[in-house]
N, C-alpha and C positions, 0 to 999 in steps of 0.2 A: 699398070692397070689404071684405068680411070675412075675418075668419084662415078660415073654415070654404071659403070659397067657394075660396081661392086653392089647398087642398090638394085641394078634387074637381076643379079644374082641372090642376093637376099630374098627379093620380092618370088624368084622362082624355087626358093626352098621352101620358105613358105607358102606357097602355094601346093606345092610337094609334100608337105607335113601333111596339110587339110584333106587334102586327098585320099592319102592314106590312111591318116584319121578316121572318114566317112566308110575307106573299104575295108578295115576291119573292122568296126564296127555293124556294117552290116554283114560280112562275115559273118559273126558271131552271134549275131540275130538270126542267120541263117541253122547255124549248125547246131545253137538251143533249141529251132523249133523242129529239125527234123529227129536230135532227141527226146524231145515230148511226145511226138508223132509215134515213134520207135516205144515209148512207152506205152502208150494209148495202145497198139496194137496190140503187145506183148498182154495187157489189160485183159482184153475182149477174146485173146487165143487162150487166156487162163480160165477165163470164167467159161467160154463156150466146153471148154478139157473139162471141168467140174460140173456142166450140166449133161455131159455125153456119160459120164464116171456113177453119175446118181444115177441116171435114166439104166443103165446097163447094171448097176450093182442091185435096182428090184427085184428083179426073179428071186425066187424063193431059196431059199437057204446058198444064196452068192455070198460068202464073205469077203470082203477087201479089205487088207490092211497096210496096204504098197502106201510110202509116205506120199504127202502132197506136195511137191516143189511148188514155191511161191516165186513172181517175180519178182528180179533185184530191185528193180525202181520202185518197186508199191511201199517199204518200210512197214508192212503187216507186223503188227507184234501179236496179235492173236486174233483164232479162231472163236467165233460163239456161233452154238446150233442151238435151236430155242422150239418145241412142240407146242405149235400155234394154237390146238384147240383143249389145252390145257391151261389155266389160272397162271399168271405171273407171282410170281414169290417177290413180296415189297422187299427181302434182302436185295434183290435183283439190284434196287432202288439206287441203291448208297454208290452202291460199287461199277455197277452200269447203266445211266440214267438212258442213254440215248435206245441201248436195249428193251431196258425196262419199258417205255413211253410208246416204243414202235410194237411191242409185244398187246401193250395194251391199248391203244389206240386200232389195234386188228389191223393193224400194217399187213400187206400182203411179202410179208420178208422174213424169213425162218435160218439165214446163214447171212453170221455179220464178219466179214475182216474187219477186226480194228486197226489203224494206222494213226500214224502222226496227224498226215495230213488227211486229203481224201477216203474216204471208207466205200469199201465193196458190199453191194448188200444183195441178195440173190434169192427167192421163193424157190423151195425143192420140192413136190407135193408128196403129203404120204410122209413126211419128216418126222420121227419119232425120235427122241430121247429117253431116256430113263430118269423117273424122281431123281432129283427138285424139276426136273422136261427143262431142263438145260445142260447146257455144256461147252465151257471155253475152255483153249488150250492154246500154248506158246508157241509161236513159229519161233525157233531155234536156227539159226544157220539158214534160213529160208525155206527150212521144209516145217511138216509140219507132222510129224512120225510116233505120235500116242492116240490116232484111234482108228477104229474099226469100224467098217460096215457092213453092214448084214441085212441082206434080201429078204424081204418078208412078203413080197408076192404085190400086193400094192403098193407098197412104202419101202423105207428103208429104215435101221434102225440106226444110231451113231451111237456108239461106246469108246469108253477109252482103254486101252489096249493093257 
């Protein structure tokens, strides 16, 4: 082999590496944003299931207590349902600030997913709770299987089971 031949081979593996380099990489740019995308929907088909789930559990004496599956991508660690046209409780305060501030600032948002990252926040109308007019619970294993809803003809009621 020749000195000439061994550097257009070097120059064509490298060249070959870059290449590659660039298509996995965007590969992989590729197949993060269509699992975001895959989130984002799985998102918007949760919460649209949880405004169908409220809207039909009104009618009067409906109880539900079928748990709530959460999606896998959200990292939800817990539910708060909060009864808007009732006083916030300053314990609220310590423990749930971003609650607390949206409760009192008359935020139009009465169910909060807490998460890691991003949070879910969603207005039910008619949301009642029972004294202290709050209530959070643990999404466990991704569901969320300690409460109860109960039709009260306008509203609905949420208890824990």
């Amino acid at each position: 082999m020749k000195k000439g031949q061994v550097t257009g081979q070097v120059f064509i593996y490298i060249i070959s590496a870059v290449i590659i380099g660039f298509v996995l990489l965007f590969g992989i740019q590729a197949v993060l944003k269509i699992l975001k995308t895959g989130c984002d929907v799985e998102m918007i088909e949760f919460k649209q299931g949880l405004e169908d789930r409220f809207k039909k559990g009104m009618q009067h004496g409906v109880v539900n207590d079928r748990p709530i599956s959460v999606p896998s991508c959200s990292n939800f660690a817990e539910v708060c349902f909060v009864q808007l046209d009732k006083e916030a409780p300053p314990s609220l305060y310590s423990s749930r600030p971003l609650i607390y501030n949206s409760w009192e600032d008359k935020v139009e948002a009465n169910v909060f997913f807490i998460a890691d990252g991003p949070e879910l926040f969603m207005y039910v109308k008619g949301l009642e709770v029972k004294n202290p007019f709050w209530l959070c619970e643990p999404v466990v294993s991704g569901r969320i299987s300690t409460l109860r809803f109960i039709g009260q003809g306008d509203g609905i009621l949420v208890d824990q089971i």
